[in-house]
C-alpha positions as CSV (number, residue, x, y, z in Angstrom):
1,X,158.2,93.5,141.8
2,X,159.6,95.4,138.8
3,X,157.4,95.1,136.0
4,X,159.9,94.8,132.4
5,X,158.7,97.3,129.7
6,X,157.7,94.5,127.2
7,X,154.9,93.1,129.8
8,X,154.1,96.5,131.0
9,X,153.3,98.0,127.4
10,X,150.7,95.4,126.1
11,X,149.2,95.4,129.5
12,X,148.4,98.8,130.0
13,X,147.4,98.9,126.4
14,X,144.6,96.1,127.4
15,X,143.5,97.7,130.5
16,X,142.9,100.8,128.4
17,X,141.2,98.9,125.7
18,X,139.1,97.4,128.3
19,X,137.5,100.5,129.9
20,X,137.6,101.8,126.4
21,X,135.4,98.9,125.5
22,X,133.0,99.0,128.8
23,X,132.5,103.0,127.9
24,X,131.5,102.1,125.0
25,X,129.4,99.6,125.9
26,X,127.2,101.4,128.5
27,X,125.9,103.5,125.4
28,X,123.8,100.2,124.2
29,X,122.7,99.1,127.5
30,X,118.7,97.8,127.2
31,X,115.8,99.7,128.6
32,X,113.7,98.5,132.0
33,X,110.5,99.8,130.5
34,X,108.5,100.0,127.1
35,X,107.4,103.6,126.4
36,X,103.4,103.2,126.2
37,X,102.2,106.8,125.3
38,X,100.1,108.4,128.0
39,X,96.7,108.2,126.4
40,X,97.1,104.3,125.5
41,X,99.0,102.9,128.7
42,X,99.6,99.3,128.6
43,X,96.8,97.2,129.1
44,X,97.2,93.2,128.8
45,X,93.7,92.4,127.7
46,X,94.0,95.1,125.0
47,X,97.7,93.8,123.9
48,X,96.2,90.1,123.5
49,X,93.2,91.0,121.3
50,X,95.4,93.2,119.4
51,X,97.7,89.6,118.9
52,X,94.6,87.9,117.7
53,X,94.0,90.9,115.3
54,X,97.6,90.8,113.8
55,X,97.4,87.6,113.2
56,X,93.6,87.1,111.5
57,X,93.2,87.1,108.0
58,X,89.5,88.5,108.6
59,X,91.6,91.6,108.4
60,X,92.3,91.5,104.7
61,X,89.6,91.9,101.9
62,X,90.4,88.3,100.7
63,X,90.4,87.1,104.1
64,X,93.1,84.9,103.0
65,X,96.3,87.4,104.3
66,X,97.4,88.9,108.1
67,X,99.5,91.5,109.3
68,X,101.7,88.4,110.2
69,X,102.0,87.4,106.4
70,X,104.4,90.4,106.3
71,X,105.3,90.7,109.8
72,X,106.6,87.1,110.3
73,X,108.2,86.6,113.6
74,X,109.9,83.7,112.7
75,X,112.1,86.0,110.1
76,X,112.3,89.3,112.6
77,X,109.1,90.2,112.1
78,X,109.6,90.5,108.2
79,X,109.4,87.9,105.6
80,X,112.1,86.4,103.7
81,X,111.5,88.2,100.0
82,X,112.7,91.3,98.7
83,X,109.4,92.0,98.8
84,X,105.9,90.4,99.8
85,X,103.3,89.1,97.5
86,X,100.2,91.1,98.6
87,X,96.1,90.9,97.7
88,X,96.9,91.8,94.2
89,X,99.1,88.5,93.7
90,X,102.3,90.8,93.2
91,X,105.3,91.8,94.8
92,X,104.6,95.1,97.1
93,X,106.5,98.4,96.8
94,X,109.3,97.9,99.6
95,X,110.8,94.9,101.5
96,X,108.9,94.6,104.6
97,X,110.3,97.0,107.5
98,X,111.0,95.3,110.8
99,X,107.9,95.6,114.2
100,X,110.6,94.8,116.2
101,X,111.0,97.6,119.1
102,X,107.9,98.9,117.1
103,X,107.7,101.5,120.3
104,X,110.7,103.2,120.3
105,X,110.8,103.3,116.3
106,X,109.5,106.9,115.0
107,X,109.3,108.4,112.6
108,X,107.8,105.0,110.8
109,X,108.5,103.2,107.7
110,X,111.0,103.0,105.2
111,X,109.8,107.0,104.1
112,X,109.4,108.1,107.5
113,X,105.8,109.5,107.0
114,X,104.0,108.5,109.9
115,X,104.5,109.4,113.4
116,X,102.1,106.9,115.3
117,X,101.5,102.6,115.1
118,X,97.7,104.1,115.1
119,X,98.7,105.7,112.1
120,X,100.6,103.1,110.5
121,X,98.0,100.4,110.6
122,X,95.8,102.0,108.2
123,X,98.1,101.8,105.1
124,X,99.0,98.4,104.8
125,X,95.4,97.3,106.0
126,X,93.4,99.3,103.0
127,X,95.9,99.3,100.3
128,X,94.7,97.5,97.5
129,X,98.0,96.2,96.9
130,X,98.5,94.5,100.3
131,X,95.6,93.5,102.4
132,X,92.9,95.3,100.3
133,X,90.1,95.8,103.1
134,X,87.9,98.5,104.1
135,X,87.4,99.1,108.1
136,X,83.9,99.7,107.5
137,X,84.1,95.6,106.0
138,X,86.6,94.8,108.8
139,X,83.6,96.2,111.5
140,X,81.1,93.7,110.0
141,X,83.3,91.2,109.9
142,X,84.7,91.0,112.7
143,X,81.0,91.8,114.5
144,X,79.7,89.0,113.7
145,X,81.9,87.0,115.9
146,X,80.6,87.0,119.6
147,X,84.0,86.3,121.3
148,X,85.2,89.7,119.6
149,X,81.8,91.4,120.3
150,X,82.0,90.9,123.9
151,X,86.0,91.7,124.3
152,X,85.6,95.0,122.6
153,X,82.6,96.0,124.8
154,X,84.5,94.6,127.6
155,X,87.5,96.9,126.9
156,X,86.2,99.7,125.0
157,X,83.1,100.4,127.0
158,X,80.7,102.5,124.5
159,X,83.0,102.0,121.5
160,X,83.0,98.7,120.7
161,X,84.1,97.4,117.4
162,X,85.2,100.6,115.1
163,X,87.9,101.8,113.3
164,X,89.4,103.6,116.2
165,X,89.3,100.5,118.6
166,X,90.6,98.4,115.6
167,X,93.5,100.4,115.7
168,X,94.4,100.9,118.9
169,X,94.2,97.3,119.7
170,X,96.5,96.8,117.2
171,X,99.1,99.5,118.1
172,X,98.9,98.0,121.7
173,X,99.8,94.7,120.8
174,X,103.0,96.2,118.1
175,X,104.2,97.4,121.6
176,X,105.1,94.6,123.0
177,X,106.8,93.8,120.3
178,X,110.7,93.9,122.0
179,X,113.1,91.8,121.4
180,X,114.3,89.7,124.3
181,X,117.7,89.3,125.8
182,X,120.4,88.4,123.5
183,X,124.4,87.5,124.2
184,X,124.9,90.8,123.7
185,X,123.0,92.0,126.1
186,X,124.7,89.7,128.7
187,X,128.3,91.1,127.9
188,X,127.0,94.9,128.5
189,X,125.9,93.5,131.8
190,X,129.6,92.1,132.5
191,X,130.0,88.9,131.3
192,X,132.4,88.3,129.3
193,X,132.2,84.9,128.1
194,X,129.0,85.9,126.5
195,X,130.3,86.4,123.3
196,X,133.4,85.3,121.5
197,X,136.8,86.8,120.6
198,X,135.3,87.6,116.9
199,X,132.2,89.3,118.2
200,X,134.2,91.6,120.6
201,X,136.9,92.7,117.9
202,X,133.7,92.7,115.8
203,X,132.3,95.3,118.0
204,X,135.4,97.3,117.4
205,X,135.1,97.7,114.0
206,X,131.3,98.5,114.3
207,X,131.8,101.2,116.7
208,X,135.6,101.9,115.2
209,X,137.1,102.0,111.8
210,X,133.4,101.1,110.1
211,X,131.8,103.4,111.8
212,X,128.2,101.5,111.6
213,X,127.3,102.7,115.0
214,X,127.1,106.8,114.0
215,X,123.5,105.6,112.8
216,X,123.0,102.5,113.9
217,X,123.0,103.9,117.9
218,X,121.7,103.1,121.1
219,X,121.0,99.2,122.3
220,X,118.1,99.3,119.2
221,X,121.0,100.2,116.9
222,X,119.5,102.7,115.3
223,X,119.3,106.7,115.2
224,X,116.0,106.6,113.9
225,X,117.4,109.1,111.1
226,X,117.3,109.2,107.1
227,X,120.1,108.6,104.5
228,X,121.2,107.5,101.6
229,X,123.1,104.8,101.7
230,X,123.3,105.1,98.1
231,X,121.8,102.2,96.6
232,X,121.0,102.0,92.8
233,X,117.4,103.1,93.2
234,X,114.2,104.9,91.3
235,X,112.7,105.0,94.7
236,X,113.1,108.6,96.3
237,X,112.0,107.3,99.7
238,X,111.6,110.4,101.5
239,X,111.8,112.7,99.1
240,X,108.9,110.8,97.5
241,X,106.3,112.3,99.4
242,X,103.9,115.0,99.4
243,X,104.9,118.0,99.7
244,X,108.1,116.9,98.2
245,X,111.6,118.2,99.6
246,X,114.6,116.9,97.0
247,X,116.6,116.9,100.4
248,X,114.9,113.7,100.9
249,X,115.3,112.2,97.7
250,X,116.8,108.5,98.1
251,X,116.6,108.8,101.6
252,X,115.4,106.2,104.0
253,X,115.1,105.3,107.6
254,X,117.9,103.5,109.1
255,X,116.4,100.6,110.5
256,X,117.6,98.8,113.9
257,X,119.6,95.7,113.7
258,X,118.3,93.4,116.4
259,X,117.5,89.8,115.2
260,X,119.3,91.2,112.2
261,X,120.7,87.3,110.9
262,X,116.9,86.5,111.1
263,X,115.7,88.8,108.3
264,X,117.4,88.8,105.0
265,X,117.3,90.3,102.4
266,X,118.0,93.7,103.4
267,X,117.4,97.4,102.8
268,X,114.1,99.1,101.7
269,X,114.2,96.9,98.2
270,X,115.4,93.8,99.8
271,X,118.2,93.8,96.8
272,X,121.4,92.8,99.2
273,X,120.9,88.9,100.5
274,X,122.9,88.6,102.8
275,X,125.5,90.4,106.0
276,X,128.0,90.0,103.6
277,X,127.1,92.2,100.8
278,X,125.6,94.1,103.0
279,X,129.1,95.1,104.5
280,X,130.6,94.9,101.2
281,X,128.0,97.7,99.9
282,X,129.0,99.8,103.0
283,X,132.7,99.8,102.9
284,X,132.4,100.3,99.2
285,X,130.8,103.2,100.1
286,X,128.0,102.4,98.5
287,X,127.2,101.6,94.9
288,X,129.5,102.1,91.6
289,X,126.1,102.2,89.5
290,X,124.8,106.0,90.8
291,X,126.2,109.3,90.1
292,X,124.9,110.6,93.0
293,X,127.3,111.0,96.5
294,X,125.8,109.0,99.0
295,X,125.6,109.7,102.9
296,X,128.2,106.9,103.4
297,X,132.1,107.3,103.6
298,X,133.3,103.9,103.1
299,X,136.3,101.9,104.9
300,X,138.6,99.6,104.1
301,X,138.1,95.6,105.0
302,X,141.4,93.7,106.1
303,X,141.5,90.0,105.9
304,X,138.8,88.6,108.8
305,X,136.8,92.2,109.0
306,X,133.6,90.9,107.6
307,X,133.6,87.5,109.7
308,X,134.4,89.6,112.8
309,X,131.6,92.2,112.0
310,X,128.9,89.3,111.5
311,X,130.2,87.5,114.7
312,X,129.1,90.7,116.4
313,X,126.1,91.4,114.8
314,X,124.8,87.4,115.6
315,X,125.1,88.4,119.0
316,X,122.2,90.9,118.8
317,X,119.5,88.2,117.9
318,X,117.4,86.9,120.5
319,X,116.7,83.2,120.1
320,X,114.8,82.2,123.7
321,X,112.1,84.1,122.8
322,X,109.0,82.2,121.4
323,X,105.7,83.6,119.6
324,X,103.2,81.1,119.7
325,X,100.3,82.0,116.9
326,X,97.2,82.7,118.9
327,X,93.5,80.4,118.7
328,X,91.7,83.0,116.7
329,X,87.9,83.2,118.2
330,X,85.6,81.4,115.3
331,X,82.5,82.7,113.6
């Protein structure tokens, strides 16, 4: 059979879009195991006291907020404010950064200055502005509970309750924090009815003529990398730190993007509401309102872009996945 040049051309055109496509999609195919660092392999009686830690308020000075009143996993693990009310009654410094993936995200936080969840913990936990404790109040606290008195002996044999135990209970727990299979996930593994017409050619853009997925990499969708994106913004984010290094300034860590429709507002100040403005912000190239060049080039959206790009990026939210809130141990 003699194949006319009118069918030939748009059918070797989709065969070589096709393999373009499953190329492209190998690069965001999900990892088989969570990477538990080599002094603190996973332990499932550690990772469940650490849930009952993240989610008691005996945490907090007040004893009236959680690491769950930021970390919401009902919203992607962040809460839906630009930014949460903390001990102090007020709005705290940054939108609330996703725990989702927690263990393959480093450098952590918005700045990037902190390296470890063991780390990372100690901030939020003693700021006076967010959950105001001390660990030396968090100890008594939590010591006077026998349930937690005997699971720390139990699993820190000659520690107990402490600091250090605190922590890494905590950090355990923040590890199994993964997001679960989305559609997404099924279409990398072949099928192709897992996701509609919009998300594929929405796929295309984000990988193509947007050019989202030069940070946003790698089936977490993110680089793990600084920019700026160049948001109208007092806060240096990187370059805010100590020793300071003005190649940092207004730089922050490009987050990942799973259960991304779950967790509006976005960026670091929780100032763009929705996917939309988001993608409007980006192709823009980022604000009109700074004199300063931003890290981001810009595109142009054609008529359907942004309904295309949000198609795709539904497809990376997991919504089989439940978190029930754990019976905390009473006093």
């Amino acid at each position: 059979m003699r194949w006319k040049a009118a069918v030939l051309a748009p059918l070797l055109l989709w065969t070589f879009q096709s393999l373009a496509q499953a190329a492209g999609l190998e690069a965001f195919e999900r990892p088989q195991t969570v990477p538990f660092p080599e002094d603190a392999p996973y332990n499932r009686e550690i990772a469940t006291l650490g849930k009952m830690l993240f989610f008691d308020p005996r945490l907090s000075g007040g004893q009236n907020i959680s690491c769950s009143s930021c970390h919401n996993p009902s919203f992607g693990w962040e809460v839906p404010v630009p930014k949460p009310i903390g001990a102090a009654n007020t709005p705290v410094r940054r939108h609330a950064p996703t725990l989702l993936n927690a263990a393959w995200i480093s450098p952590l936080l918005w700045d990037g200055r902190l390296d470890s969840l063991e780390e990372q913990a100690i901030g939020p936990i003693t700021d006076p502005a967010k959950m105001n404790a001390t660990f030396d109040g968090i100890t008594k606290r939590l010591s006077s509970v026998e349930d937690y008195r005997i699971w720390f002996d139990h699993l820190f044999p000659g520690q107990g309750i402490r600091k250090e135990t605190i922590l890494a209970a905590l950090a355990m727990y923040q590890r199994t924090i993964v997001g679960g299979v989305a559609s997404f996930d099924r279409w990398v593994e072949g099928d192709e009815t897992a996701v509609s017409d919009a998300a594929k050619r929405g796929f295309a853009l984000f990988t193509g003529k947007a050019d989202c997925a030069s940070c946003h990499t790698g089936w977490m969708f993110t680089n793990n990398q600084m920019y700026d994106i160049g948001l109208p913004t007092s806060d240096l984010g990187g370059g805010g730190l100590f020793p300071p290094d003005p190649e940092l300034n207004f730089r922050f860590k490009t987050p990942g993007l799973r259960n991304i429709v779950l967790r509006a507002p976005f960026m670091h100040d929780g100032t763009l509401v929705s996917l939309e403005e988001v993608i409007r912000h980006y192709a823009a190239g980022g604000s009109t309102a700074i004199a300063r060049t931003s890290d981001i080039e810009g595109f142009s959206l054609e008529e359907g872009d942004t309904e295309d790009l949000i198609a795709f990026l539904a497809t990376l939210t997991d919504t089989g996945t439940n978190v029930p809130t754990p019976i905390l141990p009473a006093n």
